[in-house]
N, C-alpha and C positions, 0 to 999 in steps of 0.2 A: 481636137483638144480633149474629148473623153478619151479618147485612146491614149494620151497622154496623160492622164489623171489615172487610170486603171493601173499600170504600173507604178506610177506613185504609190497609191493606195495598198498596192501588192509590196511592194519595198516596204512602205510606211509598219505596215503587217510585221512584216518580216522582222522589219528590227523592233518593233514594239516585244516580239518574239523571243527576240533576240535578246531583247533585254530585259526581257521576264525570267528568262531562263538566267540570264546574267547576274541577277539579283537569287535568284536560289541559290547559285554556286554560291554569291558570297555569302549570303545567308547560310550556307554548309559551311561554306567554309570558316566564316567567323566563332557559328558554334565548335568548330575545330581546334580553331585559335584559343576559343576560351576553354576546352580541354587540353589544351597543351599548355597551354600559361596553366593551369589549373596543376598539371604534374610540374611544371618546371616549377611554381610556388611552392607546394607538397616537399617536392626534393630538394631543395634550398632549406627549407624549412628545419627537414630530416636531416641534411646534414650540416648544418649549424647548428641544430641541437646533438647530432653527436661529436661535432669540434668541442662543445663547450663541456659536454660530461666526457670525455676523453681530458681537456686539460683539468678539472676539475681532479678524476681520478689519479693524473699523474704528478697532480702537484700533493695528491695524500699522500702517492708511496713514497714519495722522494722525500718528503716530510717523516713518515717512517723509518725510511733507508737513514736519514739523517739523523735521526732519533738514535737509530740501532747502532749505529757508526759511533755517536757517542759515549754509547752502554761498553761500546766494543775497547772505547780510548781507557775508561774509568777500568774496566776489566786488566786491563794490560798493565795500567800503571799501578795497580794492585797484586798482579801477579809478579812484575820486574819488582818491587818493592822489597813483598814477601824471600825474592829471589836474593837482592842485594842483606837482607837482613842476614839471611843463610848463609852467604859468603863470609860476609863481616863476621858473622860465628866463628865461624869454620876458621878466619886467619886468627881471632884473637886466640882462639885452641890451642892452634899451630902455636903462637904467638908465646902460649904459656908454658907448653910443651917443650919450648927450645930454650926458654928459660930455667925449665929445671930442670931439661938436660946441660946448659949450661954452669948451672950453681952445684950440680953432680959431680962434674969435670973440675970445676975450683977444688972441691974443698975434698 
């Protein structure tokens, strides 16, 4: 029966061992874990907050853009206006011009 117990005792060892050492892995290992959760949080972090100043920025320029695009409509219809006035000139001219070439040719 010692002889039987001695082996025990030596296995008993062994995995006691065994599981000292299994308990540091995890122990490494977990301080691991929590450096990796620790960057995976970091970078989530990072790039949720550059999603948010990304849209942030691209709802100013679009808001510019849309600004300028209006500057751009008032410009045009101030130009075609100016354009249409110069026309309307230019036939009544005509307009007057054909009349006293006409009232020339009467009389």
């Amino acid at each position: 029966m010692l002889l039987y117990v001695i082996p025990l005792y030596k296995e008993y060892s062994l995995y006691r061992h065994h599981r000292q050492m299994s308990n540091v892995f995890l122990l490494k290992f977990d301080q691991l874990m929590s450096l990796q959760s620790k960057v995976v949080l970091a970078t989530a972090c990072v790039f949720s907050a550059s999603i948010i100043g990304y849209v942030h920025f691209k709802q100013s320029y679009d808001r510019e853009q849309m600004h300028s695009g209006v500057l751009r409509d008032v410009e045009t219809r101030q130009r075609r206006k100016q354009e249409n006035i110069y026309v309307l000139q230019k036939q009544i001219d005509l307009a007057k011009q054909l009349r006293n070439e006409e009232n020339g040719k009467i009389t």
